[in-house]
C-alpha positions, 0 to 999 in steps of 0.5 A: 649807333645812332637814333633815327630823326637824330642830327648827327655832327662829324669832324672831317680831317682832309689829309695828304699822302703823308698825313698830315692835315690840310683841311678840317671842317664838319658835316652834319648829318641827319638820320631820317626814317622814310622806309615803309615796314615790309609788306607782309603775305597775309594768308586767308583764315576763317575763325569762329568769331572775330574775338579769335582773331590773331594780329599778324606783324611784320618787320621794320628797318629801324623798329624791328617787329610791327604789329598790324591794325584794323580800323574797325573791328566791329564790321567782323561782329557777324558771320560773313566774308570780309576783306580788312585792310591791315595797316602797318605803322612804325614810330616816324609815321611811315606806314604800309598796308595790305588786305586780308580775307578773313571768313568769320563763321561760328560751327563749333557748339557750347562746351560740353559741361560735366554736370554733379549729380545733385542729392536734395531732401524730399523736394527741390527746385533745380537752378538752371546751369551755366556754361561757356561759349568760345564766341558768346562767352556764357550759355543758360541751359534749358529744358522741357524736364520739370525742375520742381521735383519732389518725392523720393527717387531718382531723376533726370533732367535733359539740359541743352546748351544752344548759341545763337548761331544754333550750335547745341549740345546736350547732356544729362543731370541727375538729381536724387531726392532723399527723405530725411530724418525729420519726415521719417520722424514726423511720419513716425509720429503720425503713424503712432499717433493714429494708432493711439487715437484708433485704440482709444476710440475702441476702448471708449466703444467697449467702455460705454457698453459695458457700462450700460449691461452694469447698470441697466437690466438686460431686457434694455441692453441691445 
């Protein structure tokens, strides 16, 4: 087996009838690739967006499988209809080309996320999530819902996924808000304490009027 662009020497014996030799000489020959790879039958397809794009082959005498090109793929970059001329290449150069009809056109909305109910302590701030798009890669949900919550209880916040060709999907996050120990303690704390204050400040009244009935007469005593 010999390798294409290679020069190849053969010895060439010239015999008669009987075998015996009448002549020797040699030949070279050179093994050159000049045939194009096949043409294939490239089908219309219609993708979301040109990241998805499949690159198609075909095949080749002397290389076997060729894989197609397009010179500029930045022209696939927004929706439309094209027509890109695919190019198919062996390693001697030879090349053959053949058109495709590709319709970019983005109809599938963000991936519809599964979002943890979220538990915090009397108040928080919710951080907005994050999820991932076929074309666009990474989508920030929004929402007309506060996310600065606080008091105890159980909310909602109506997240919406939209991608710039206006594909949206929405979805529901729950957030709980709990007191903890250290407000119960603090409330507690308060609350005894004004209870002492209230009791003092009666005991302090009955005090001073006793006191004034002891030692005043009683025509001063109110």
């Amino acid at each position: 087996m010999y390798n294409k662009d290679e020069n190849v020497r053969y010895k060439i014996r010239i015999l008669d009838y009987k075998r015996n030799t009448q002549e020797e000489t040699t030949q070279t020959v050179v093994i050159v690739d000049t045939v194009p790879p096949e043409v294939p039958i490239l089908e219309s397809i219609t993708l979301e967006c040109s990241n998805l794009l499949i690159t198609p082959t075909t095949t080749d005498a002397c290389d076997g499988v060729i894989i197609g090109s397009i010179n500029d793929l930045s022209v696939l970059s927004q929706e439309g209809i094209y027509s890109v001329l695919r190019t198919f290449t062996d390693s001697s150069g030879n090349s053959s080309s053949v058109s495709q009809t590709i319709i970019i056109k983005d109809t599938t909305a963000p991936f519809v996320p599964n979002l943890c109910k979220i538990t915090a302590r009397h108040s928080t701030s919710v951080v907005a999530p994050i999820i991932s798009d076929i074309c666009e890669g990474t989508i920030t949900g929004t929402t007309t819902n506060s996310t600065n919550l606080s008091g105890q209880g159980t909310y909602t916040i109506n997240r919406t996924f939209t991608d710039q060709k206006g594909n949206s999907t929405s979805v529901p996050q729950t957030i709980v808000l709990k007191i903890s120990i250290k407000s119960l303690s603090v409330l507690k704390f308060e609350y005894w304490l004004l209870i002492l204050v209230s009791t003092n400040i009666w005991f302090i009244k009955f005090f001073i009027i006793g006191f004034f009935k002891l030692m005043l007469p009683s025509k001063f005593v109110i």
